[in-house]
C-alpha positions as CSV (number, residue, x, y, z in Angstrom):
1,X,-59.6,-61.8,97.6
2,X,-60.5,-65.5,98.4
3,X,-59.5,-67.6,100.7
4,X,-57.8,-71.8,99.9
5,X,-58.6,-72.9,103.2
6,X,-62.3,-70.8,103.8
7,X,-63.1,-72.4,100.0
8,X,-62.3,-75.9,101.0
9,X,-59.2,-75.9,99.0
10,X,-57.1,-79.6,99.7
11,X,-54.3,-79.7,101.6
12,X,-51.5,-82.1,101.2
13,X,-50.9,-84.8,103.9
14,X,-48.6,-84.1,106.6
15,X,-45.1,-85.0,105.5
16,X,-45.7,-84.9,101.9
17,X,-44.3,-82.2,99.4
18,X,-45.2,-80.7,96.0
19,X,-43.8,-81.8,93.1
20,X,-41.5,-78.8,91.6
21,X,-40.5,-78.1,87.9
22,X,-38.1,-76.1,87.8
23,X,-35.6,-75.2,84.9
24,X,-32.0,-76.5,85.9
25,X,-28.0,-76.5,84.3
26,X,-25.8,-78.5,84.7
27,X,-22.8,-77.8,87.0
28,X,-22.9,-77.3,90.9
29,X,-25.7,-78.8,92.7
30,X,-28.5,-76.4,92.9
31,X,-30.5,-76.6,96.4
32,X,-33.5,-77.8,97.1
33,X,-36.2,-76.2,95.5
34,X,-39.1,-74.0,97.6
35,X,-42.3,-72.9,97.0
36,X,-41.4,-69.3,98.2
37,X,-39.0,-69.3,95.0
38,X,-42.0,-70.4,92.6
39,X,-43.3,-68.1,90.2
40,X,-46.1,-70.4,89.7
41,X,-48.2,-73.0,91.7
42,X,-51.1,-75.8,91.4
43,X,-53.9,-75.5,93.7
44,X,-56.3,-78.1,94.0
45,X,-60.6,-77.9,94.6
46,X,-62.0,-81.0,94.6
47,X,-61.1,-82.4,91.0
48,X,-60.0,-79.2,90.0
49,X,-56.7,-77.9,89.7
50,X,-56.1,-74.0,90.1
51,X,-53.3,-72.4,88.7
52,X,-51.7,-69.6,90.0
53,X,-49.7,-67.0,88.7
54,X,-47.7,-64.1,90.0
55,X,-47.1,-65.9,93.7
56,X,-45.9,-63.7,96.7
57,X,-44.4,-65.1,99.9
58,X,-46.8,-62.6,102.6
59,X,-45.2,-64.4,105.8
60,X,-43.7,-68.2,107.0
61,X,-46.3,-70.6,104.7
62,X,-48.8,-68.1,103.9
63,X,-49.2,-66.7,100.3
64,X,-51.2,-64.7,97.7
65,X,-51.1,-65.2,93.9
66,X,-53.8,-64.4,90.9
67,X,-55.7,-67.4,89.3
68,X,-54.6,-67.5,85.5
69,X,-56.6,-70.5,84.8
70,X,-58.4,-74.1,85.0
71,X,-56.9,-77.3,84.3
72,X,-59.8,-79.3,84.1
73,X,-62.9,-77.1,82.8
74,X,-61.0,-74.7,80.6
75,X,-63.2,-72.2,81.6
76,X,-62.7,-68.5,83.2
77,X,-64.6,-69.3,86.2
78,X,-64.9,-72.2,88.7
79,X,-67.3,-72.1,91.1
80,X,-67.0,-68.1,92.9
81,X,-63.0,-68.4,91.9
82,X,-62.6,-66.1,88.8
83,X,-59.8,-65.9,86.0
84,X,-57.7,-62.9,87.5
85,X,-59.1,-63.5,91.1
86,X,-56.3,-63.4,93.8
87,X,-56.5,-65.8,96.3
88,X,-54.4,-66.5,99.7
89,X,-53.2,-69.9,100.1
90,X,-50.5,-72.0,102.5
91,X,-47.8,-73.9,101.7
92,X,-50.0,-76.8,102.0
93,X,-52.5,-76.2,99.3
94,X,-49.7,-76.1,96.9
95,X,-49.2,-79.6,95.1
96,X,-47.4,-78.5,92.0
97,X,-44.9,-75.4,92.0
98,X,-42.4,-73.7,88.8
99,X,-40.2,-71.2,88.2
């Protein structure tokens, strides 16, 4: 299993959120959305973003999901990080989230 923050994932700054997609109805107001509800998130490395699949909340801002894929190379593989690969994150390596 890998590690965001050993790898030299980026973090978001202090104060700033992800940005969240999230399917929505209309009617009552739905609350905000969080990243412990997300079924998917971004990751970034450097230019890269990671995508992450499968996401489970292990304890307050820490979580594991499984790479699915690349946005910017296309490839299986970036760097040691693997299609498939789990890897354990925090909140704030998370700049995009879905459900």
């Amino acid at each position: 299993m890998h590690s965001a923050r050993k790898l030299g994932f980026c973090s978001r700054p202090s104060g700033e959120g992800p940005i969240f997609v999230w399917d929505f109805q209309f009617g009552p107001r739905l609350p905000q959305p969080k990243v412990a509800d997300a079924k998917r998130v971004t990751l970034r490395m450097r230019d890269e973003r990671v995508l992450v699949r499968f996401v489970q909340r292990l304890a307050d801002g820490l979580f594991v999901g499984e790479v699915y894929g690349f946005a910017q190379t296309k490839n299986l593989e970036f760097e040691s990080i693997r299609f498939e690969d789990r890897i354990l994150f925090n909140e704030e390596h998370v700049f995009g989230a879905s459900n």
